[in-house]
Every structure is written in structure tokens, then in C-alpha cells.
N, C-alpha and C positions, 0 to 999 in steps of 0.2 A: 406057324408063321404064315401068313397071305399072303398072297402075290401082292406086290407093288402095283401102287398105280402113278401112271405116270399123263398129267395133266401139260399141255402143249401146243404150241401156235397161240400162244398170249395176245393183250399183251398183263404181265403181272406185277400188279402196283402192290409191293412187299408189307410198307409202309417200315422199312426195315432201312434206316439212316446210313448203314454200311452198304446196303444194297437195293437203293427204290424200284429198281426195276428189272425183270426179266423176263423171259420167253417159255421157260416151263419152270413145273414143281412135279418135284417125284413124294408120295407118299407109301410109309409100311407101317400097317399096324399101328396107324392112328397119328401116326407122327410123322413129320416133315424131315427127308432124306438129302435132297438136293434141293436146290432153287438157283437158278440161274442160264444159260443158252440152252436150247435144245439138244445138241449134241455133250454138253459138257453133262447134263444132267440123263442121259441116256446113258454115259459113258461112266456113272458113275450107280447105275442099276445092274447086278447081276441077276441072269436066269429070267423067266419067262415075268413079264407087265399087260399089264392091262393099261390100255392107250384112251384118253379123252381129250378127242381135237376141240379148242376153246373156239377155233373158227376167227380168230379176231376178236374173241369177246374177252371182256377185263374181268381178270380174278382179282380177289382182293380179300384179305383177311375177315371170317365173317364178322359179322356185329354182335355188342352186346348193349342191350339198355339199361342204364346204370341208376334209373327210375320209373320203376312200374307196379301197380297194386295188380298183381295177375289176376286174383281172383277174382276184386272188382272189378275189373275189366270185361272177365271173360261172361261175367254175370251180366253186367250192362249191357252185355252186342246182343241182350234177349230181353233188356228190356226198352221202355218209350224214351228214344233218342229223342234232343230236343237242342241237338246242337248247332241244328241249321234255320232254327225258329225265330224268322225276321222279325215278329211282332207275339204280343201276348195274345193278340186272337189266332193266332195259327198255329200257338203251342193248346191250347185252349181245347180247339178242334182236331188237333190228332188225339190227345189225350182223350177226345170225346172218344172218338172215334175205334181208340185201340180197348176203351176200356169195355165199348158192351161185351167183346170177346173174354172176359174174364169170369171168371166163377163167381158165383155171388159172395159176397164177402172179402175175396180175394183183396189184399193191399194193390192200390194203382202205385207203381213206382215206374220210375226214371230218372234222367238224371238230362243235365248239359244246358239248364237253360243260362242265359246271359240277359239280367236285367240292364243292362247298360245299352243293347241292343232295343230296348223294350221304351226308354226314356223314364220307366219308374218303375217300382219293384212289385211284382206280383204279393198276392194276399189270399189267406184262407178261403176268401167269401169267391175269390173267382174259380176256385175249384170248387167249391159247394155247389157252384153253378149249373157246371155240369156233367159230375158225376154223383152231386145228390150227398149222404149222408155214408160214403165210404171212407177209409182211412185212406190217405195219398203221403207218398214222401217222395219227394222232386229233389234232387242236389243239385245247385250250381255248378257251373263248369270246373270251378276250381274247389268244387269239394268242402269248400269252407261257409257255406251256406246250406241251408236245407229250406225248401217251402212245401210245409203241410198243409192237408185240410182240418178241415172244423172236428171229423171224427178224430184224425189223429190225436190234435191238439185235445180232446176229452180222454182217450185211450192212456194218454201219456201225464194224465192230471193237471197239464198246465192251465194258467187262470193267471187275472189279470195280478193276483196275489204271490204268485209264483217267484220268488226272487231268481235273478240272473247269478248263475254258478259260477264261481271262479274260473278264468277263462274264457268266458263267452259270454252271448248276450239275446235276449229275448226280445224281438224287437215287437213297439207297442204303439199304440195310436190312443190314444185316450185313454192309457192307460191298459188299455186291452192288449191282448198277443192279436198280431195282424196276420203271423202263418208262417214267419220267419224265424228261421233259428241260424243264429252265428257260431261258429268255433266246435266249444263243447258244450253248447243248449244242445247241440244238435242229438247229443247222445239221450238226451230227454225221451225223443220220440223213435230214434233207430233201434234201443235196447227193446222196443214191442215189436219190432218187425220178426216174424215170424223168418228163422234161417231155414236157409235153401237144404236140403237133404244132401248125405255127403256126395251121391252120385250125379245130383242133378249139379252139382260143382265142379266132380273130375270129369264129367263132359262136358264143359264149357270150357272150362282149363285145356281139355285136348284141346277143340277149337279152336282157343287163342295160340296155342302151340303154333301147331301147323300156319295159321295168319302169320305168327313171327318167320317162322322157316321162309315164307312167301319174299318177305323184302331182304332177307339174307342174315338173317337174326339169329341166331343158338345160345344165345347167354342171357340173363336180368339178375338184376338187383332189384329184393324185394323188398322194399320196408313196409313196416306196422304203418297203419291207419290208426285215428284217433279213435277207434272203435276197439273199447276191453277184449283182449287175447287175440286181437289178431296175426299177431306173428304166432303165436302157437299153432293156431290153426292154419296157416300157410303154409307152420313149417310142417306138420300133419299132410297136407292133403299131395304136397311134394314128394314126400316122401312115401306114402300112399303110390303115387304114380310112376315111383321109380321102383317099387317093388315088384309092381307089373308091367316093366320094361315101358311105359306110356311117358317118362317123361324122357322127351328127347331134348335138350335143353340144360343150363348151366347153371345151376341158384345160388342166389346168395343171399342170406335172408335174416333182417332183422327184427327181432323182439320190440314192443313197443313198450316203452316207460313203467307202462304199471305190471308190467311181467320183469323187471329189472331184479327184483328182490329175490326171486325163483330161481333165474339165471344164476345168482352170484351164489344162491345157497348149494346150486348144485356143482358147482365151481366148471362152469360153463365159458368159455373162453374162446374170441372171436378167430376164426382161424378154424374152427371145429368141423371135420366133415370129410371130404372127398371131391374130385371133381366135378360131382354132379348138383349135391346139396352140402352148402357149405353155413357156416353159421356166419355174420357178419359184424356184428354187435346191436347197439341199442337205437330205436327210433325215439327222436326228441322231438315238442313240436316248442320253439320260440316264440313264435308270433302267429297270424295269420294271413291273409292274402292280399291284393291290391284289389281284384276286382268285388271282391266284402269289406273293402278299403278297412279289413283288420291287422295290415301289416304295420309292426310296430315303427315310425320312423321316429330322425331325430329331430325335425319340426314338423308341424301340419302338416295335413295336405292340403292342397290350394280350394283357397275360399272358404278356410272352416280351423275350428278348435280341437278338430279329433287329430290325432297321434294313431291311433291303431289299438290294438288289444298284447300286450304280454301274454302269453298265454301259462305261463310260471313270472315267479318274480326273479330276480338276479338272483339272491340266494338260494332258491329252490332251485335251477338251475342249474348254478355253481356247484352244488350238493348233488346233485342227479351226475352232472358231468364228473366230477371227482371220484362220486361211487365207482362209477363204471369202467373209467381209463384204468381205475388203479385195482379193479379186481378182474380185470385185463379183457375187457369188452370194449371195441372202438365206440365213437358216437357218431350216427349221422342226423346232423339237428336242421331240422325245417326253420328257415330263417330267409323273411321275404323282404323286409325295410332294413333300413342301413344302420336305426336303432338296433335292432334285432340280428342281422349281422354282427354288429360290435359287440354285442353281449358275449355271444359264443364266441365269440376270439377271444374273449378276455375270460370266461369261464373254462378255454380251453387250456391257455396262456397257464391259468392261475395254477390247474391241476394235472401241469407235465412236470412239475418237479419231482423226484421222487418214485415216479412211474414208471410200472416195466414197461420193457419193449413190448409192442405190438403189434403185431402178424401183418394186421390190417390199417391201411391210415386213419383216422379221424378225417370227416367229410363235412360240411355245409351245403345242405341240399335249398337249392334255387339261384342261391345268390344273386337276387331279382336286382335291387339297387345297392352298393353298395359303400359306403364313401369314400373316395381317392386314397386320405390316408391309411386306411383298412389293407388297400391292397394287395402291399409288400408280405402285411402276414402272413396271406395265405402260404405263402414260398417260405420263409420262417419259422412256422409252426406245423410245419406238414401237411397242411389240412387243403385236403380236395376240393376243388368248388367243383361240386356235380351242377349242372345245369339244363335246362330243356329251352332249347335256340328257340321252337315251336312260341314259346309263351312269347316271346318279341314280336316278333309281327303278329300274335294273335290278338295278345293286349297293348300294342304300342299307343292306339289312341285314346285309350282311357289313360297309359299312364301320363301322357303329354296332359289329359284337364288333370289329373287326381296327383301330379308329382310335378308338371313344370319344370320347370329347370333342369332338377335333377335327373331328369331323363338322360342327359350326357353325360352319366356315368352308371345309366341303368343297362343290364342285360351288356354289361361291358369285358366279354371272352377277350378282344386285343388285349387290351389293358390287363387284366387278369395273366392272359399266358405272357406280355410283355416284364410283368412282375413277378413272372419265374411260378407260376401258380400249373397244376395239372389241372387240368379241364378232362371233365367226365361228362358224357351224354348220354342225357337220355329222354321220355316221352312224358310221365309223368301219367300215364294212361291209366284210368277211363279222361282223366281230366284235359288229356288232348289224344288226336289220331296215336295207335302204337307204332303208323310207320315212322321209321328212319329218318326218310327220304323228306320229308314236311321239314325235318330239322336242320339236317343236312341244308336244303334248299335255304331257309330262315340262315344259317350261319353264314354261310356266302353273298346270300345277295341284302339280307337285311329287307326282305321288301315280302307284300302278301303273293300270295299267286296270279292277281290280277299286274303284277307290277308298283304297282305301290308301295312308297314314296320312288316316285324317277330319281333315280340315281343311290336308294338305301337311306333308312330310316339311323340318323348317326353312321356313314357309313363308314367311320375313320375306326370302326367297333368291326369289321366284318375280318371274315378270317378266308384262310387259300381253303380251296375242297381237299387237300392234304390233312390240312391242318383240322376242317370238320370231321372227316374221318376219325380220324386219329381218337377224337371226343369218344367216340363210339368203339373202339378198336382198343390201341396200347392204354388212352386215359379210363377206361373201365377196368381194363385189366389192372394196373396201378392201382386204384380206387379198389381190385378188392383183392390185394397182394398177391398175382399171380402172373404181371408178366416176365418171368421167367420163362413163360410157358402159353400163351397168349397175347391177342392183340397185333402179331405182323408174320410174315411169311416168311422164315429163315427156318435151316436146319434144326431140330430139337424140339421145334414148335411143336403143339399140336394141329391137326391134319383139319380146324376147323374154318372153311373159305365159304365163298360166295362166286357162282361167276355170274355176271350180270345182263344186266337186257339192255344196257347202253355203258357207253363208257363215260363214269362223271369227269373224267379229266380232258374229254374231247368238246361233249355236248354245252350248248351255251347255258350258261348257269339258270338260268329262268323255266331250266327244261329238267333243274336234279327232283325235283318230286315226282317225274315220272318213273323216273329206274325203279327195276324191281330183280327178283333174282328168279334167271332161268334155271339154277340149280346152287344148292345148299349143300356141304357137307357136316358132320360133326365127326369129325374124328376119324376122317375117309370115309365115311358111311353117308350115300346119300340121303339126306330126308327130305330136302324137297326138289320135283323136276315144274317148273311151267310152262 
């Protein structure tokens, strides 16, 4: 048994409804002893502690992100970011730029550009430009686009013959491929990209570790990419890094759709694991994004006849979702338009009769727009709305031309937690920053970091910094059936905090993306000090 340590001079925001607040936490052995005055919680440690004066600084239960592609993530902070690329000619010119440093041959890859930023969408011919006759693959910010070059597009045999695969779409100009691929074309040209070696993966993965430890982070939820076997190989390279004590960090990690059948032969069941890699259930994808305007909705979007892309049909869905609840695998289904929303409710609806219980909730990951009468379900049917606050203020002005109206009940957390709904946070990373603190900020004020819109973007949508936490905290923990034992600072807890570089309950809201954490624990063990 260790000595206790005994953390003091607060102040400590619990997030703990019988007790929000106090002035220390005693920890032994990984777990939470006392919480509450300093003498009450000194008075309730026997035999020799170890003392950390908080000095005034705020603890507070650490974070977990309850959406994040770790791997791509950790791969992306090494390749050509392209997320602050005001114009096509200045993504143009880095890409020029980063690629003579490449091997010959080498794939140019990046990711993060925003046509919407650009006024119209890049094309094969402006990569040919100027890197010549190499294979390039660029992903959109939201992941649901890809722009190749001319090599790829040869690599990968598409032609203007090529038909558009179920679920996605080949986008074309006279008939020709222009360099763009939607949804699952995109898998066309990513199945040639040569994968990264496993070790050139678990040191990048450290990397992003320690980044997470930085803003006060110890946990994620990792779901499958629309790229074949990737929760296998997540859940490999995790498990890989806890074998050599390198993964300091919480998993939870799910399987993607076409690994479904494997799962259920081997009678695999969500809940599977330990506190470090745990199994989560299945990843669905519903539709596709706002800013690939493939998100399925239930009228156009303004100024036009498109609706979005299905990415399954309702029956194929319904059949995917029934597999899975009822051979006791949660689902968390990517669902970005309000069409697509209602589908998974009603496919989830259809196949909880008869269903065992499940360790873990059923989730809907985004819940970008949703429509009002949708609401209630979520509270109803159990299902989580995991969400990333980040997407609001990053896309609120594309979705004001590409949704109109419906913006007043888009990226709607009030409404959601006012309809009895658990809200889960998280980053959604490579496809936004993995800090916190970006979302955190976006759920309070509603506005970008310049201030924008004066006074919050729908601001009748914004939540208390209690209550963004929380997202991040107990609604993760919920989300992936563990808080019994996570998500707030009470006795029995686990010993995993944060103490911070500013207090969000003090500082004025416009200032939460700067917090960061001066030190990290997981389990009373610190991993990180800044």
C-alpha cells in the first residue's frame, strides 16, 4: 500500500451534485479517500502523506474525449496541415514547399483543407501543378472528402468510366474525375496508400498521449474510421502500448461495420476489457458531413435539390443495428442531418425489443442538426448524443448558407440536456484541434475566438462551464458505462484530476481556450507537470 497523497489549498470543482465543491482530496492507491475541507480530509488520513499545495489553483476531475481517431491524429501532427489555409494558393505553396523534402516517390499526404474557405473546390490539375506527376491524398477537415492528384487517380484506376460506389460519389466535370472523392469513393484511392510501419504509429500515438496529458485529458473514445479494419488495428496498436507500460490513457474502442461479423462470431461483447482498453461496440456511418454537404437531411439545402448521401439505406441499417444490440455490441452511429438522425432513432427504436442489456449505452455521434421532435428520444431510448461544441463555431457559417433556418436547432446541447438527453464531449480529432479547451470555450460562449457573433451564435443553445465540463467528465464516463468510477471527484473515484493553469469558473468565458493543465494525474500517478 503507498502513502496517501493528500492534494490541498483548492479550490476543487468535484463536479460531484452532493458536493460541488472543496478545498482538498486525499488519494491511496489510485483512488479517492476523502474530498472535502482541509482539516476534515487530513483528519481522515492515517500515518505519513505526501502533501501537494494546489496554491489556489482549480482541480477538477480529468477529461476524457468521447471522439477521437487517435491514430489518425497522431499521424496527421506529421503530416502537411492545411487547416489554417486561407486561400487555394497558400495551401498550394506549402504543399509545394513541404513536398521537395520528401523521397522521390513518397505519397504527398495531408489533410484539413476547407473548400468553403477557398470559394470553390480544389482539383487534381492544381496538384499536378505543383508537385508534378506524384500521388497526393489531401482530406478535408471533416474527413469526408479526399482531393487527389492525377497520379493517384491513375494508381487507384479511376476514369471517367468509373461508376460511384454505394455510398459515396466521384465528383466529375465533363464527365471526368476532377480529384475529388466523397464518403466511401474515398476508399478508392486510401486502400493504395502505403501504411505507416507499426512503430512509426506507436511513436506518434506516444506523442498525441502526452499532448492529451497537456490540456488535462487521460481518457478517449475511439471509434473505426470508414477505412477497412480499422478498429482492429487500434485496438492492436493500444494494446501493443499497454503491454509496454506506454499507454497512459483510458480506451475505449470501437470496431467499424465491416469487422461486425468477426465481433459477433467470436462472441465479443461491448463492456470487454479492463480499465485501460476496453471494447465499446460497433462504428456506423449514417450519412455524411455538412461541410461535403453529404449529410443526409429531411429537405434540401438552401438553394439546391441535393438532400445529402445515405451512406446505408434504412434497411441495411436497421439490419446492421439489430445485428449488433442483440449480439450485445452497443452502436455508435455517425449521423450529421436530421434525416440521418431520425433514421438511427428509429433503427435503434425498432431493435430494443427483445434485447439484452448492455454494459454500454447506445450513442449518436455528432448530432449536427437535429429536428425538435427527435429530441425527447434521445432521453427515451437511452442513447447518448456525443457531440464536438468545436464543430459550432467552426462551421456555423457554412451551416447558416447550406441549412438556413434550421440552424435554430442545429448543434442544439440546451435543448438536448433540457430533453433529459446525456451529452458526451468530445474533439473529433484530426478533423478539429484534440484540445478540450476549443470546446469547452465553443459550448459557453457560442462564438469563435475572435468573438464572433457579439453576443453567441443562437445563444439560447449555450450551456454553464459546469455544465461543458461535465460533457467531457461524468457524460464520457456515462457514454461508456463507467461512471460508477469516473467523471467527478468523490470518495471511491478513481484518483484521475487535472489541476489547471487558470480557474474556468473564475476567468471570463472568452479566455476558456487558454487553460491548460499544470499537472495531470491518472490514478495518483502523475503524467503530466507544465
Amino acid at each position: 500500500m503507498n502513502d496517501p497523497i493528500i492534494l490541498y489549498n483548492g479550490p476543487v470543482y468535484t463536479l460531484n451534485p452532493a458536493q460541488p465543491r472543496a478545498q482538498a482530496v486525499a488519494v491511496r492507491d489510485g483512488r479517492i479517500i476523502a474530498v472535502g475541507s482541509e482539516g476534515k480530509v487530513r483528519a481522515a488520513v492515517t500515518g505519513r502523506a505526501e502533501g501537494i499545495n494546489l496554491n489556489g489553483r482549480a482541480l477538477i476531475p480529468a477529461l476524457t474525449d468521447a471522439h477521437v481517431h487517435l491514430v489518425a491524429h497522431a499521424l496527421a501532427r506529421r503530416n502537411i496541415a492545411l487547416d489554417d489555409a486561407a486561400t487555394l494558393d497558400e495551401a498550394l505553396q506549402r504543399i509545394d514547399a513541404a513536398a521537395q523534402h520528401l523521397p522521390e516517390g513518397a505519397w504527398v499526404r495531408g489533410r484539413g483543407w476547407d473548400h468553403s474557405r477557398w470559394g470553390r473546390w480544389p482539383t487534381a490539375a492544381h496538384l499536378d501543378a505543383v508537385i508534378g506527376d506524384r500521388p497526393a491524398y489531401f482530406s478535408r477537415k471533416d474527413g469526408h472528402s479526399a482531393w487527389v492528384s492525377s497520379a493517384a487517380l491513375r494508381l487507384a484506376g479511376i476514369t471517367g468510366d468509373t461508376p460511384d460506389p454505394p455510398g459515396g460519389a466521384i465528383q466529375r466535370e465533363h464527365g471526368e474525375p476532377t480529384g475529388i472523392l466523397l464518403e466511401t469513393a474515398i476508399d478508392l484511392v486510401h486502400r493504395h496508400i502505403p501504411e505507416p510501419e507499426q512503430d512509426e504509429r506507436l511513436a506518434a500515438v506516444r506523442e498525441a498521449i502526452t499532448e492529451a496529458h497537456s490540456y488535462g485529458m487521460v481518457g478517449m473514445h475511439l471509434p473505426a474510421s470508414m477505412t477497412p479494419g480499422d478498429g482492429a488495428q487500434t485496438l492492436s496498436d493500444v494494446q501493443t502500448l499497454r503491454e509496454h507500460d506506454h499507454l497512459h490513457l483510458r480506451c475505449l474502442v470501437y470496431f467499424g461495420l465491416d469487422e461486425l461479423d468477426a465481433a459477433l462470431a467470436l462472441g465479443i461483447r461491448s463492456g470487454l476489457g479492463d480499465r485501460w482498453v476496453r471494447i465499446g461496440g460497433v462504428k456506423i456511418f449514417a450519412d455524411g458531413s455538412l461541410g461535403s454537404q453529404t449529410a443526409e437531411m429531411l429537405a434540401p439545402y438552401e438553394g439546391s435539390s441535393n438532400r445529402g448521401i445515405a451512406v446505408l439505406s434504412f434497411d441495411d441499417l436497421r439490419d446492421a443495428v439489430r445485428r449488433s444490440i442483440h449480439g450485445g455490441l452497443a452502436v455508435m452511429i455517425h449521423a450529421i442531418g436530421d434525416a440521418a438522425n431520425r433514421k438511427v432513432l428509429d433503427a435503434i427504436e425498432a431493435a430494443l425489443p427483445g434485447a439484452p442489456a448492455l454494459r454500454i449505452p447506445n450513442r449518436i455521434e455528432h448530432c449536427q442538426v437535429v429536428h425538435p421532435n427527435d429530441l425527447p428520444r434521445f432521453a427515451r431510448l437511452g442513447v447518448i448524443a456525443s457531440m464536438q461544441p468545436i464543430h459550432c463555431t467552426t462551421d456555423m457559417a457554412m451551416a447558416e448558407q447550406l441549412w438556413g433556418r434550421r440552424c435554430a436547432y442545429a448543434y442544439a446541447w440546451r435543448a438536448l440536456l433540457n430533453a433529459g438527453a446525456t451529452l458526451a464531449f468530445g474533439s473529433d480529432a484530426p478533423v478539429e484541434s484534440l484540445n478540450p479547451w476549443l470546446s469547452i470555450h465553443a459550448a459557453v460562449t457560442r462564438q469563435r475566438l475572435d468573438g464572433e457573433p457579439a453576443g453567441g451564435w443562437y445563444p439560447e443553445q449555450r450551456l454553464t462551464v459546469e455544465e461543458a465540463l461535465r460533457g467531457f467528465c461524468s457524460g464520457s464516463a456515462t457514454a461508456a458505462g463507467t461512471a460508477h468510477e469516473q467523471g467527478m471527484i468523490a470518495p471511491g473515484m478513481l484518483a484521475d484530476l487535472a489541476v489547471l493553469s487558470a480557474d474556468p469558473f473564475k476567468i471570463d468565458p472568452s479566455a476558456l481556450h487558454t487553460v491548460r493543465a499544470d499537472m495531470t494525474m491518472l490514478e495518483g500517478r502523475i503524467v503530466w507537470e507544465g
